[in-house]
N, C-alpha and C positions, 0 to 999 in steps of 0.2 A: 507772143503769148497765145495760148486757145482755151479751151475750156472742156477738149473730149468727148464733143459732139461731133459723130463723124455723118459728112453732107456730103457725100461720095463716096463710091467706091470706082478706084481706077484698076486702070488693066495697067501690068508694065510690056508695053510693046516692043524696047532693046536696052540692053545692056551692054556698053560699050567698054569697054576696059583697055585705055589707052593713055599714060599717066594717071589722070585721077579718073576714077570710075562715071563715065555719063549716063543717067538713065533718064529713057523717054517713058511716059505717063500717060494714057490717054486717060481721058475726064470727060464729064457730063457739065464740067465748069465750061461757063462764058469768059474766053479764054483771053478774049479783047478787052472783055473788065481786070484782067489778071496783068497788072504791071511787073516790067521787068525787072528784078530785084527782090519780087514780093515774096512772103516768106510762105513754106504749106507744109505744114504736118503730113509725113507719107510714111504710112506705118506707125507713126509715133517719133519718126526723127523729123526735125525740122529742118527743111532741106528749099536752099535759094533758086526760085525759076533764073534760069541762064539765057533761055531761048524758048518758043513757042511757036503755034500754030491753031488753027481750029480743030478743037478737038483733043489737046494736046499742050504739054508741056515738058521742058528735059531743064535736070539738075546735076549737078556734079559732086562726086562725092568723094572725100577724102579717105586717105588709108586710115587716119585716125578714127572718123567715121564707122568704116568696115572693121577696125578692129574691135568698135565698143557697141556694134549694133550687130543686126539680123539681117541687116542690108547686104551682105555678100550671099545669102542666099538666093537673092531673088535673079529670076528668068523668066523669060517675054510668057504672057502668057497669065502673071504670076495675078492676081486682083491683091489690090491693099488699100487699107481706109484711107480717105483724103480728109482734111480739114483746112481752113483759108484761116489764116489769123485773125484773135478777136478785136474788133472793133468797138472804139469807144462807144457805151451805151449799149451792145449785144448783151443778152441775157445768157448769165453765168448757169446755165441749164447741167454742168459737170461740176470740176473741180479745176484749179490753176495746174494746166498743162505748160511745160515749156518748151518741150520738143527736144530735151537734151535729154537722153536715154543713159539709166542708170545703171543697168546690165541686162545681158540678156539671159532668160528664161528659157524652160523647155516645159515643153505638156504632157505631163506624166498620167493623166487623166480625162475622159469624157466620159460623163456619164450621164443618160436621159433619166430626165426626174420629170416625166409626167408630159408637157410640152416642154418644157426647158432642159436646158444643158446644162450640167456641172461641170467647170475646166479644171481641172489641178495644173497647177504650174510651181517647178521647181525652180527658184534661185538659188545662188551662190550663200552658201551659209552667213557669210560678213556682211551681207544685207540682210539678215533675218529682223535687224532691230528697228528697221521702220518701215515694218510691219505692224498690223494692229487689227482684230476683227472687228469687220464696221466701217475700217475706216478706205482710205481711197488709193485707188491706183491705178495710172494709164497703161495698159495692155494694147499692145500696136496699137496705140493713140487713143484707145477708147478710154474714157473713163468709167469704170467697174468700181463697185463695191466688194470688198473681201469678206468672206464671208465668216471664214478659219483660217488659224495660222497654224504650224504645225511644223515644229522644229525637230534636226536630225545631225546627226554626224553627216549626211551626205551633203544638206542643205535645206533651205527650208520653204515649204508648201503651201502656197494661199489658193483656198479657193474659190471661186467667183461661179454666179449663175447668170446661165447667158438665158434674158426669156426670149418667147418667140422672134418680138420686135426687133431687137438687139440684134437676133441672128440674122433677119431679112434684109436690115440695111446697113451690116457692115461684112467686113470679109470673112465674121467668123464662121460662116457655114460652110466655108470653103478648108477647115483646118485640119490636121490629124494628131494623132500621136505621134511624140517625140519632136514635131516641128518646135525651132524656135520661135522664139518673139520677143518683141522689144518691150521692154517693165521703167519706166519712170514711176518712183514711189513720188508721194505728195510731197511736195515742196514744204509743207510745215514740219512734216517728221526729221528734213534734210536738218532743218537750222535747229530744229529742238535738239536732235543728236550731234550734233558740231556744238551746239550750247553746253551742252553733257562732258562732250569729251574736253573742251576747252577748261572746264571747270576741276575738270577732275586732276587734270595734269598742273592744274593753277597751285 
């Protein structure tokens, strides 16, 4: 579990694609405090250290993985937020992140509002319904406030402001148009809409 406070930004140094996809990580993590096994939010998927080193960590990653994230995009080179799972007693300074990615988005917008950034990002229409202005959602791991929802025939458009801070210390001043990225909606909307639709077919 985390909470979308991203405390890194790594570089992805290789991408191996040999059976299941391995990528190495470099970090600013203390890599010797990092057990093997331990879980870390990259991008927004939560993804199991395999193997390490100083400086460094590599994960593996499944086809199922690549086909329901942003992670086949990425190439050495790439920066993307990191986070270490929360630990009992951290301050819940986001919203419950799980690191299971809902669908991926694209950014159909940036625009400067003064010092800050407005991002539009399109989802898939069949997620439009847990959406909500105000309310929360992890965008490659971070946790955002939306600001507007705004529904289409193509799909539907939340948009978030990124302020100065936000941009400094994670990978969004690294972004453009049209890239994807990974969207985990809040965990409350998931079980209130499974509540919904259970009901309604009842």
């Amino acid at each position: 579990m985390f909470t979308g406070i991203i405390t890194d930004v790594g570089q992805i140094r290789l991408v191996e694609r040999s059976g299941d996809t391995r990528v190495v990580i470099e970090t600013a993590y203390d890599t010797s405090a990092v057990a093997m096994g331990a879980s870390i939010a990259c991008a927004g998927v939560c993804l199991t250290v395999v193997d390490k080193g100083e400086g460094w960590f590599a994960a593996d990653v499944s086809d199922e993985t690549l086909r329901c994230t942003a992670v086949g995009d990425w190439q050495a080179g790439k920066s993307i937020n990191l986070e270490r799972s929360l630990k009992l007693g951290d301050e819940m300074g986001g919203h419950i992140v799980t690191g299971h990615v809902d669908c991926v988005g694209v950014i159909a917008a940036l625009t400067p509002e003064n010092d800050s950034l407005t991002m539009d990002i399109t989802v898939p229409k069949d997620f439009g319904h847990l959406l909500v202005a105000k309310g929360s959602a992890a965008i490659n791991g971070t946790s955002l406030t939306v600001n507007t929802v705004q529904d289409s025939i193509e799909g539907t458009t939340l948009s978030i402001n990124l302020i100065p801070h936000t941009q400094s210390v994670t990978s969004f001043h690294t972004v453009s148009l049209g890239e994807r990225v990974n969207v985990e909606f809040d965990i409350l909307a998931r079980y209130v809409a499974r509540l919904q639709d259970t009901a309604f077919k009842g």
